[in-house]
PABALO-593620 format. One record per residue (C-alpha): residue in three letters; x, y, z. Coordinates in steps of 0.001 Angstrom, whole numbers, plus 500000, padded with zeros to 6 digits. Layout:
<rs>
   rest       px       py       pz
    ALA        X        Y        Z
...
</rs>
This chain:
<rs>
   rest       px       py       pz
    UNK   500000   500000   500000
    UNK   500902   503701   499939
    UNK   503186   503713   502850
    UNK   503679   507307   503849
    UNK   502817   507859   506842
    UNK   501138   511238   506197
    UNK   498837   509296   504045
    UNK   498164   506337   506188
    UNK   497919   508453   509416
    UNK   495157   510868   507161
    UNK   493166   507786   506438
    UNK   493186   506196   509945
    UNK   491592   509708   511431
    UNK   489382   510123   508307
    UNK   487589   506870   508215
    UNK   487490   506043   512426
    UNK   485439   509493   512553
    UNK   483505   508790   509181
    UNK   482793   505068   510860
    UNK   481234   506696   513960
    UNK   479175   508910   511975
    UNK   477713   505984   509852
    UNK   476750   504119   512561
    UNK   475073   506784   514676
    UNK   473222   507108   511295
    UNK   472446   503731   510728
    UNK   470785   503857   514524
    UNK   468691   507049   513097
    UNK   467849   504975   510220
    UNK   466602   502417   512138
    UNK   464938   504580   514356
    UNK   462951   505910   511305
    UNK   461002   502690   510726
    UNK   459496   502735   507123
    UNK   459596   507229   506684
    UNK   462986   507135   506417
    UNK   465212   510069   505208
    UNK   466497   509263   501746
    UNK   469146   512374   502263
    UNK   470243   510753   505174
    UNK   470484   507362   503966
    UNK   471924   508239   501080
    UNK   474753   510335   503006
    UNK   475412   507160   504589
    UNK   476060   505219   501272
    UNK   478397   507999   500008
    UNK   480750   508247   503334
    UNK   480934   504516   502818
    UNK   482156   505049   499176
    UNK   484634   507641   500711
    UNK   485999   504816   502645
    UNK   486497   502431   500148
    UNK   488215   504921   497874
    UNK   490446   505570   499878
    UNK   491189   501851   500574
    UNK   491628   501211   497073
    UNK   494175   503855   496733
    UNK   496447   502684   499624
    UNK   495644   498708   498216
    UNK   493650   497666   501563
    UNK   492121   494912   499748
    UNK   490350   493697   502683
    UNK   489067   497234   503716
    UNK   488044   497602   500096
    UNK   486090   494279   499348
    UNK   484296   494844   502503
    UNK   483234   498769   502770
    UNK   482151   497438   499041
    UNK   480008   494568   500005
    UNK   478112   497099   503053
    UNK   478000   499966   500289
    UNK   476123   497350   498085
    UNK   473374   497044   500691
    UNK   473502   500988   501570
    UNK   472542   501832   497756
    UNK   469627   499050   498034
    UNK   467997   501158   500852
    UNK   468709   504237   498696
    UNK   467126   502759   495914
    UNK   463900   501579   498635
    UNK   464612   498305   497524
    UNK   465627   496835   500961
    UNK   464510   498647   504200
    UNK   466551   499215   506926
    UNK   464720   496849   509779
    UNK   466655   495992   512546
    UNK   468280   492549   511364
    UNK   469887   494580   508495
    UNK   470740   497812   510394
    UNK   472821   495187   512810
    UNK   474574   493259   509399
    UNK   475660   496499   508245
    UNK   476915   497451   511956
    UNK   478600   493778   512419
    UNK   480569   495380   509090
    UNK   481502   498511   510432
    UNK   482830   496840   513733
    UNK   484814   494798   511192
    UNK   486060   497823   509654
    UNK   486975   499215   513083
    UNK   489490   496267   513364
    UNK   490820   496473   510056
    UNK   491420   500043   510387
    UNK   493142   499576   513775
    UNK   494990   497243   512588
    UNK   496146   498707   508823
    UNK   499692   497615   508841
    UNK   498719   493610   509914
    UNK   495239   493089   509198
    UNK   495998   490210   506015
    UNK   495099   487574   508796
    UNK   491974   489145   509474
    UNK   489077   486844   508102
    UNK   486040   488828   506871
    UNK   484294   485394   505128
    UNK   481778   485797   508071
    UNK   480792   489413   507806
    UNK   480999   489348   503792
    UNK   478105   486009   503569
    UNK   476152   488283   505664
    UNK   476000   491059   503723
    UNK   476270   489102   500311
    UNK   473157   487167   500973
    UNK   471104   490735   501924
    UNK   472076   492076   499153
    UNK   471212   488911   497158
    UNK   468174   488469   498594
    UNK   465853   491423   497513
    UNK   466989   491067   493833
    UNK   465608   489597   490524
    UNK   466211   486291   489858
    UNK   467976   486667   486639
    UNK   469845   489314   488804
    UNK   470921   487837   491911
    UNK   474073   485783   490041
    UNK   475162   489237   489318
    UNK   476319   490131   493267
    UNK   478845   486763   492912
    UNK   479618   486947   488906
    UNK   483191   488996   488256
    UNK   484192   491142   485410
    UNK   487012   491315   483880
    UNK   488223   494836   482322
    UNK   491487   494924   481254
    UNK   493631   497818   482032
    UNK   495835   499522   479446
    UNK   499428   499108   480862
    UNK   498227   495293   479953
    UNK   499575   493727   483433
    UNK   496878   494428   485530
    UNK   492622   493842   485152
    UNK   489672   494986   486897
    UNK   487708   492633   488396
    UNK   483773   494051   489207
    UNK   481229   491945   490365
    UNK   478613   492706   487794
    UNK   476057   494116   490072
    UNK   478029   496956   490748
    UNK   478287   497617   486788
    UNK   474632   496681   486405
    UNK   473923   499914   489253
    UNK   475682   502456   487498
    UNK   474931   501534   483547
    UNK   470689   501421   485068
    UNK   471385   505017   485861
    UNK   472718   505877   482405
    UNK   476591   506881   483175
    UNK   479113   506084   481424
    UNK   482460   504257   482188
    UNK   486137   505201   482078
    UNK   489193   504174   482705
    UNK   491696   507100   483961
    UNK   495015   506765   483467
    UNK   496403   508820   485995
    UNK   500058   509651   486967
    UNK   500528   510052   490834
    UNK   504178   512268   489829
    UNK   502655   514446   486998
    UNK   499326   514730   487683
    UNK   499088   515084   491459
    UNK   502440   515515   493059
    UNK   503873   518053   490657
    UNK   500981   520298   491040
    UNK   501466   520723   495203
    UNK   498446   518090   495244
    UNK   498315   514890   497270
    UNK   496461   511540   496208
    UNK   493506   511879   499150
    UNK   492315   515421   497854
    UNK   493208   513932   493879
    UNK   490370   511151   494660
    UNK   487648   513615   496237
    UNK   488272   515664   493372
    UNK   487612   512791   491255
    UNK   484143   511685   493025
    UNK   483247   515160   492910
    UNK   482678   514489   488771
    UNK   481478   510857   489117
    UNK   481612   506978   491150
    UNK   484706   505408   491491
    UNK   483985   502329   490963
    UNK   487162   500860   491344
    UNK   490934   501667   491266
    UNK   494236   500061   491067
    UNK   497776   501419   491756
    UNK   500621   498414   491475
    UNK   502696   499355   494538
    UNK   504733   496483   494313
    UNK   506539   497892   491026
    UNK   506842   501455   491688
    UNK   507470   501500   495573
    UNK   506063   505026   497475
    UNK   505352   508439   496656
    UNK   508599   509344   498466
    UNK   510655   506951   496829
    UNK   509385   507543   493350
    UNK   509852   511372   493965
    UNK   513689   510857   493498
    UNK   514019   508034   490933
    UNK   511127   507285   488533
    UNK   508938   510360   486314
    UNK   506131   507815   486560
    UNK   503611   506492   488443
    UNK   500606   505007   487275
    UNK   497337   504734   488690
    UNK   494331   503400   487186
    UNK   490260   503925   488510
    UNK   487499   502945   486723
    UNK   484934   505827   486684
    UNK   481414   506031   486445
    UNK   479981   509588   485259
    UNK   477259   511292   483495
    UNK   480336   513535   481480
    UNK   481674   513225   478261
    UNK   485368   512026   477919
    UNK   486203   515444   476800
    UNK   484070   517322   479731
    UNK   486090   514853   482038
    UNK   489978   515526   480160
    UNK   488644   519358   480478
    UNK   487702   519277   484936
    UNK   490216   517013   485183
    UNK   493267   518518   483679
    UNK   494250   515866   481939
    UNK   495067   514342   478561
    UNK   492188   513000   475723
    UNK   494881   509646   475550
    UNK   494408   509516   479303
    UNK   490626   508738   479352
    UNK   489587   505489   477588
    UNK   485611   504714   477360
    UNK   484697   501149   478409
    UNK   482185   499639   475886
    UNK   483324   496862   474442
    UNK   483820   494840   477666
    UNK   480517   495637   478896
    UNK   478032   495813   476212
    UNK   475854   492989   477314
    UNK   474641   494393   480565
    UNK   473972   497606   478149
    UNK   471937   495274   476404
    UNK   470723   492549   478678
    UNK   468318   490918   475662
    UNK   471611   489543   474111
    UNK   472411   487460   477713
    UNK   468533   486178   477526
    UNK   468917   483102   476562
    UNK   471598   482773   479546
    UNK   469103   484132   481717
    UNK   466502   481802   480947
    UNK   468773   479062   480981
    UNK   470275   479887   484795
    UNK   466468   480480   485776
    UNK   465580   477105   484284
    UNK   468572   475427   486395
    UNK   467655   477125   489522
    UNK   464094   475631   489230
    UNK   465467   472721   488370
    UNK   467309   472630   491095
    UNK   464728   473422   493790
    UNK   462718   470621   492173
    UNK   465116   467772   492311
    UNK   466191   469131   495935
    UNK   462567   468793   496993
    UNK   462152   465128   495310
    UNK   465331   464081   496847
    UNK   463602   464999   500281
    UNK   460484   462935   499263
    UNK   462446   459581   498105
    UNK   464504   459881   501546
    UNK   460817   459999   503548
    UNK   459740   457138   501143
    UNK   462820   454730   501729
    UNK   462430   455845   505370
    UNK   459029   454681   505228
    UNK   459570   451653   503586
    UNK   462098   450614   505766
    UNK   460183   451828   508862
    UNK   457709   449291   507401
    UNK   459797   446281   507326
    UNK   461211   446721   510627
    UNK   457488   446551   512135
    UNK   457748   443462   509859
    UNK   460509   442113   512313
    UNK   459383   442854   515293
    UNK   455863   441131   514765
    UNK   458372   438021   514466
    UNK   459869   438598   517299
    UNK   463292   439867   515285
    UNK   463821   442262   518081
    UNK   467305   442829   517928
    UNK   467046   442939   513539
    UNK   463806   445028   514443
    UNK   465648   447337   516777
    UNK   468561   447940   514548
    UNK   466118   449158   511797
    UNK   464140   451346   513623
    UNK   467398   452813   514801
    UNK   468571   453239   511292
    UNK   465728   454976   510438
    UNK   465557   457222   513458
    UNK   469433   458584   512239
    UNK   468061   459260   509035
    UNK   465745   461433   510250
    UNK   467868   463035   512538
    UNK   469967   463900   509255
    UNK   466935   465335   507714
    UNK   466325   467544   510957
    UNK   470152   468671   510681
    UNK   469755   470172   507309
    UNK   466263   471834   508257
    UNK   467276   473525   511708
    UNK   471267   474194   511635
    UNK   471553   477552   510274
    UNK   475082   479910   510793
    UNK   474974   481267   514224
    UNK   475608   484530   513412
    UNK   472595   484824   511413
    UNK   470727   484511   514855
    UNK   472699   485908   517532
    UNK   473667   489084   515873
    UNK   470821   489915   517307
    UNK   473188   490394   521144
    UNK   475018   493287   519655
    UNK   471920   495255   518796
    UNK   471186   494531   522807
    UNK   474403   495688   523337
    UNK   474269   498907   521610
    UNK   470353   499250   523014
    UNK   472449   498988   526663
    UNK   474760   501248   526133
    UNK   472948   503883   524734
    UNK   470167   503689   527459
    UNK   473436   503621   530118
    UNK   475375   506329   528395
    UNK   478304   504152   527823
    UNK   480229   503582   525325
    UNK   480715   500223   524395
    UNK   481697   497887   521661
    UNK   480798   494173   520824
    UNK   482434   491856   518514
    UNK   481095   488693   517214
    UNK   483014   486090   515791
    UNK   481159   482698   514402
    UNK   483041   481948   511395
    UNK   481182   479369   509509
    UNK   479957   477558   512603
    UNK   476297   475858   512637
    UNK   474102   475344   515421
    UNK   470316   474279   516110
    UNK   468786   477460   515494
    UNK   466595   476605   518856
    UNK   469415   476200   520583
    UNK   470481   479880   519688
    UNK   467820   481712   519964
    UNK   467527   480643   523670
    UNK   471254   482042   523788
    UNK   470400   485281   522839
    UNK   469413   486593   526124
    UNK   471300   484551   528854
    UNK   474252   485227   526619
    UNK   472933   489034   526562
    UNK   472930   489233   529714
    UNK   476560   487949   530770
    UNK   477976   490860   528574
    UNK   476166   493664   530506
    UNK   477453   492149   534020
    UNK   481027   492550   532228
    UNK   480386   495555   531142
    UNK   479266   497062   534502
    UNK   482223   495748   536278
    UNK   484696   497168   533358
    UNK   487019   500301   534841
    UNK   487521   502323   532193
    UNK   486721   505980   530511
    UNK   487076   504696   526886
    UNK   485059   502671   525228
    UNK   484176   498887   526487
    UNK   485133   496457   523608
    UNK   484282   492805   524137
    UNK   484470   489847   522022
    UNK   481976   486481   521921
    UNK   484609   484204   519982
    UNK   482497   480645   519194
    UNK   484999   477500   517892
    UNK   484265   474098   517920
    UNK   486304   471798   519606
    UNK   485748   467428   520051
    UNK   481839   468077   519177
    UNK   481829   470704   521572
    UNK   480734   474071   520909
    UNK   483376   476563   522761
    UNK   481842   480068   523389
    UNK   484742   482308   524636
    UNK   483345   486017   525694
    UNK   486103   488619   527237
    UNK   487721   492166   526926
    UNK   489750   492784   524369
    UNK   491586   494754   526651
    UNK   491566   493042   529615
    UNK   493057   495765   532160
    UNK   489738   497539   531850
    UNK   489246   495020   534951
    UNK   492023   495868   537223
    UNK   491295   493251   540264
    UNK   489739   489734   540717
    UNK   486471   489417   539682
    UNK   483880   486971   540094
    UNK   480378   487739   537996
    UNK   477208   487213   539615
    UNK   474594   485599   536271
    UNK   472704   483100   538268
    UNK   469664   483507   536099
    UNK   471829   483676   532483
    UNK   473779   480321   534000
    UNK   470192   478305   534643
    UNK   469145   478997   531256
    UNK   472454   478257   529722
    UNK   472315   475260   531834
    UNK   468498   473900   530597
    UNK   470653   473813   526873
    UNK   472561   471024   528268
    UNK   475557   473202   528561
    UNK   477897   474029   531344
    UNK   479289   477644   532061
    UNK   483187   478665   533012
    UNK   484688   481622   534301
    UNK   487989   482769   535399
    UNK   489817   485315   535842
    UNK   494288   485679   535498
    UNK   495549   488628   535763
    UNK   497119   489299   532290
    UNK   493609   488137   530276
    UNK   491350   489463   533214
    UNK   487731   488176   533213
    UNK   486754   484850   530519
    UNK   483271   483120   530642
    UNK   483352   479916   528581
    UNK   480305   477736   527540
    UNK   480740   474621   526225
    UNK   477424   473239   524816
    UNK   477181   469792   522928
    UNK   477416   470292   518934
    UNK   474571   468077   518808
    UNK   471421   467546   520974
    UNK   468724   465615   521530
    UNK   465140   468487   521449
    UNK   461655   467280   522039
    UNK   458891   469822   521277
    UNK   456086   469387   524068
    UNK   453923   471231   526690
    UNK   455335   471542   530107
    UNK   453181   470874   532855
    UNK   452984   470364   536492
    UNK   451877   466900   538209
    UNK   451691   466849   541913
    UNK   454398   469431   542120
    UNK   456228   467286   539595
    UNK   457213   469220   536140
    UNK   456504   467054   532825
    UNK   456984   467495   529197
    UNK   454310   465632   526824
    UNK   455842   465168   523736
    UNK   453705   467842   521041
    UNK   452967   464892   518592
    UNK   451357   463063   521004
    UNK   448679   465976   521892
    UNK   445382   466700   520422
    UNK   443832   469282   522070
    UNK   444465   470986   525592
    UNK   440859   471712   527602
    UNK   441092   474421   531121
    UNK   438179   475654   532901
    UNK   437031   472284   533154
    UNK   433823   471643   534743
    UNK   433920   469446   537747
    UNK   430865   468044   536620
    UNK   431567   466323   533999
    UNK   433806   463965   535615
    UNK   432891   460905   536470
    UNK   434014   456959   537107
    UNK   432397   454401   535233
    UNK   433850   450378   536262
    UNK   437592   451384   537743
    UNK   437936   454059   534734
    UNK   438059   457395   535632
    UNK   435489   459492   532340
    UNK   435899   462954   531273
    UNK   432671   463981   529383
    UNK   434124   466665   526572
    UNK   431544   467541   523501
    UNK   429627   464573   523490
    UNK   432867   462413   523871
    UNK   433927   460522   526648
    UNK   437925   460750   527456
    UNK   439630   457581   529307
    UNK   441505   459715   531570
    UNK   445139   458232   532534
    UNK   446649   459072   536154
    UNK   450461   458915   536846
    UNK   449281   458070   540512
    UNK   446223   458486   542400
    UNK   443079   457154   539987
    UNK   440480   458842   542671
    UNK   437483   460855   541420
    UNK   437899   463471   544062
    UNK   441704   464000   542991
    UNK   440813   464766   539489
    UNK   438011   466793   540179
    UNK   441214   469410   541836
    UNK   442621   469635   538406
    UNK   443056   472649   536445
    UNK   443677   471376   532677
    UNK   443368   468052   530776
    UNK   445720   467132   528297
    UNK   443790   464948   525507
    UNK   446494   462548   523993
    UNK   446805   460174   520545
    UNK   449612   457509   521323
    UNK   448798   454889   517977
    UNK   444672   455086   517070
    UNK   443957   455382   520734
    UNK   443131   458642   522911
    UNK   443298   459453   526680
    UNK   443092   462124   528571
    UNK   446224   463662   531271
    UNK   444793   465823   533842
    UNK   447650   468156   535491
    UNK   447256   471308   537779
    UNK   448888   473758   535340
    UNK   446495   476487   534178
    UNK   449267   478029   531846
    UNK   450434   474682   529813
    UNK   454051   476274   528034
    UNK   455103   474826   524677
    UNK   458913   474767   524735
    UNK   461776   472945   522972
    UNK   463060   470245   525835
    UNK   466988   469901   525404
    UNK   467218   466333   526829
    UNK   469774   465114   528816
    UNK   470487   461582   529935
    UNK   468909   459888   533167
    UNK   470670   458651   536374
    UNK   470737   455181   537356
    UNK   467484   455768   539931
    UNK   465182   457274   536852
    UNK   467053   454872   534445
    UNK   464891   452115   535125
    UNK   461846   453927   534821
    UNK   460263   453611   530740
    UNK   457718   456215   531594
    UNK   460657   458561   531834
    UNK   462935   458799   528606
    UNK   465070   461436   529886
    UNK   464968   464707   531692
    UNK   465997   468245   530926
    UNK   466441   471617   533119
    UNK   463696   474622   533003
    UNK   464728   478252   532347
    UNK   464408   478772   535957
    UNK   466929   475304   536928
    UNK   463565   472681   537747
    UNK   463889   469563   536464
    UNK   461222   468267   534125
    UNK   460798   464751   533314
    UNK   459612   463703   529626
    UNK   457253   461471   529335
    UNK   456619   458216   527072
    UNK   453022   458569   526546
    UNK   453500   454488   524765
    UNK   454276   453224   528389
    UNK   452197   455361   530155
    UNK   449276   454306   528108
    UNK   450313   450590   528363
    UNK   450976   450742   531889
    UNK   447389   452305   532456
</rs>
């Protein structure tokens, strides 16, 4: 990159102050709802295009393909195609944190990864376009650059934006010595000049040949740098503002004619449309022929155990089970930072209702989890950050990090300051309610402090769990889940009336119907006639009634975890899992307790 430190040191201030503007504006965006303030939004997009600019100049390629990707999704909301709702104000803020790092880190940020925040903002930007469009945000174009060593490479979408608006594009051929240096100018104040007349689209400047402005000053006349321009001037009203030469602007025609004229790509269209259909159908039919094997062989291990082939029987039914589990995989494992991006927009709510000022980083990579795993993270998890926060000694700004690996099909959640001496003495948190609710996910909670990395919370939580959707209810004290599938219908304000015994049954008249009722103890009229809410369950082609004291019955996602050796025993209990509030529940296996009835 352009190594003087003038230059680099201009940047740095420029684009930290520009970055805090944005995102106090992004806030005001979202704060707008659907009126928002075009001006403002499109003030935004152009301090964004600032940034990148000036990345391209000094070759920050990471800076650059990023501030490119969010300025993508800026001119969507300028455009009103894509409104700025909360999950995308907090994309476009996980990018500017990103761009925080980068910036504060311009001399050694090539090991920064930016895959995480760049699918993010891809897929918004992907998401609220044409179908014959959306291959454009991933497709690159190649436009070869006069001194015949280097190329552009534009993802067509951002060619497709400015030739809808009717510019025109350009190569400038621009000489850093001549035409900037020479005339008491510097490169910064060059490229503002530049916008001022037009979008820089892109630019390229090979450092690697020609060294710095400095160095070149004393033993080259030349020093080439190339942008690709879109502008509503002629070449000759640029060559004229400009003050430079007619062989110095070259019109770009040729290598983008067919997204002038998108009818001559139609049949390419209609091809990649066809494909994509095709696609969605044969994924869809490959779902149904899995169900059908899994049927089929579902079928034929019934087959077994009616001939008492228990252990073939078992296998089978086993087999099939996994299969399914696949299935469930690929429907409910989404990346986790699609979901718990939603903690920094917490964060920010915090610290703006606190007047603090405070910073949170999140760092997923490519990790998947059970999306009903994370969305019960987002507030325990929430809610660990604050305590850290609160207990932080500082008068700058708070920055903390949630760093998730994955390590022997573990899930490792590290959260701590990045600078840790903002907690100067040993601290132990107090999250008892975060840690039950972390705990119900079948996950166990860490936290330590040393005095060199200061205060680290780590949750480990199983990269793969067992979930049964049910109804929680209370028994005799006693908390139960009843697995969903099993329930038909849930009746309260039952009328003590209608109960009744008939032989050593125990009758629930409902609608005209009469409901075997099943007890888990006591089978005496007067016990049931207490109860607050029957539970009307299918186990096969036969119905019963459960009648528990609950008078709220709460649907909820029951991580499981495995029984002791005492509840082991029991079939009616498969397995157990922990309440929001650190109960146990026991889930129920409606089979045995119908059997056992």
């Amino acid at each position: 990159m352009l190594t003087d430190p003038e230059t680099t040191d201009i940047y740095v201030q420029e684009t930290n102050q520009t970055l805090a503007e944005i995102e106090q504006n992004l806030i005001i965006l979202e704060d707008m709802g659907a009126n928002i303030d075009m001006s403002l939004a499109k003030c935004v997009y152009h301090a964004m295009h600032v940034i990148r600019n000036g990345a391209s100049l000094l070759s920050l390629s990471k800076m650059k393909e990023l501030s490119q990707k969010i300025e993508n999704v800026l001119g969507l909301i300028c455009t009103n195609r894509l409104a700025p709702n909360p999950e995308v104000i907090n994309i476009l803020l996980q990018g500017i944190d990103r761009l925080y790092q980068l910036i504060d880190r311009i001399h050694s940020n090539d090991d920064m990864n930016i895959d995480e925040q760049s699918v993010l903002l891809t897929g918004l930007t992907s998401a609220v376009l044409p179908d014959d469009i959306k291959q454009s945000v991933t497709e690159v174009r190649e436009i070869p650059l006069p001194d015949g060593k280097h190329v552009f490479q534009i993802p067509e979408f951002n060619l497709i934006q400015v030739l809808e608006q009717g510019k025109n594009i350009y190569i400038l051929i621009i000489d850093l010595i001549k035409d900037v240096q020479k005339k008491n100018n510097t490169p910064f104040n060059f490229v503002r000049f530049i916008q001022q007349h037009g979008q820089i689209i892109d630019s390229v400047f090979d450092i690697q040949s020609v060294g710095t402005l400095e160095e070149q000053a004393f033993c080259s006349e030349e020093m080439p740098y190339f942008v690709l321009l879109a502008s509503g001037f002629s070449d000759k009203q640029l060559a004229k503002v400009l003050e430079l030469q007619s062989h110095q602007i070259k019109q770009v025609i040729i290598e983008v004619d067919d997204l002038i004229h998108p009818k001559t790509k139609q049949f390419q269209q209609d091809l990649t449309m066809s494909l994509s259909s095709q696609n969605r159908k044969t994924d869809h039919k490959n779902r149904i022929d899995i169900l059908n094997a899994l049927s089929c062989e579902l079928k034929f291990a019934m087959n077994s155990l009616s001939y008492d082939a228990l252990s073939l029987g078992k296998s089978r039914v086993q087999s099939v089970l996994n299969s399914l589990q696949n299935l469930l995989i690929q429907e409910n494992y989404v990346l986790a930072n699609h979901i718990l991006w939603k903690i920094g927009r917490n964060i920010r709510d915090h610290a703006y209702q606190s007047n603090i000022q405070a910073k949170f980083y999140l760092e997923c990579g490519l990790i998947k989890m059970d999306q009903r795993i994370l969305f019960r993270l987002i507030d325990p998890l929430t809610d660990i950050i604050i305590q850290m926060i609160r207990h932080a000694q500082t008068n700058t700004t708070v920055q903390i990090c949630l760093k998730m690996t994955t390590i022997d099909h573990m899930i490792h959640i590290s959260i701590s300051f990045i600078d840790p001496q903002v907690v100067k003495q040993e601290t132990h948190l107090e999250f008892d309610i975060a840690e039950k609710k972390i705990h119900a996910l079948n996950a166990e909670v860490k936290q330590s402090f040393e005095l060199y990395t200061g205060i680290n919370i780590v949750i480990l939580i199983p990269q793969k769990v067992f979930i049964v959707p049910g109804y929680c209810v209370v028994i005799d004290d006693h908390h139960y889940i009843v697995p969903k599938f099993n329930i038909k219908e849930c009746l309260t304000n039952l009328d003590s009336l209608k109960w009744r015994k008939e032989d050593s049954s125990i009758i629930f008249d409902h609608n005209e119907k009469r409901i075997r009722i099943v007890a888990l103890s006591d089978n005496n009229l007067s016990y049931f006639k207490n109860k607050q809410s029957l539970i009307v369950c299918e186990v096969g082609n036969k119905r019963f009634g459960l009648a528990t004291d609950s008078t709220d019955i709460l649907e909820m996602d029951a991580v499981c975890q495995p029984l002791g050796k005492q509840l082991g025993s029991n079939p009616l209990i498969v397995a157990n899992c922990l309440l929001d509030d650190g109960q146990i529940a026991f889930v129920l296996d409606m089979g045995f307790l119908l059997k056992n009835a």
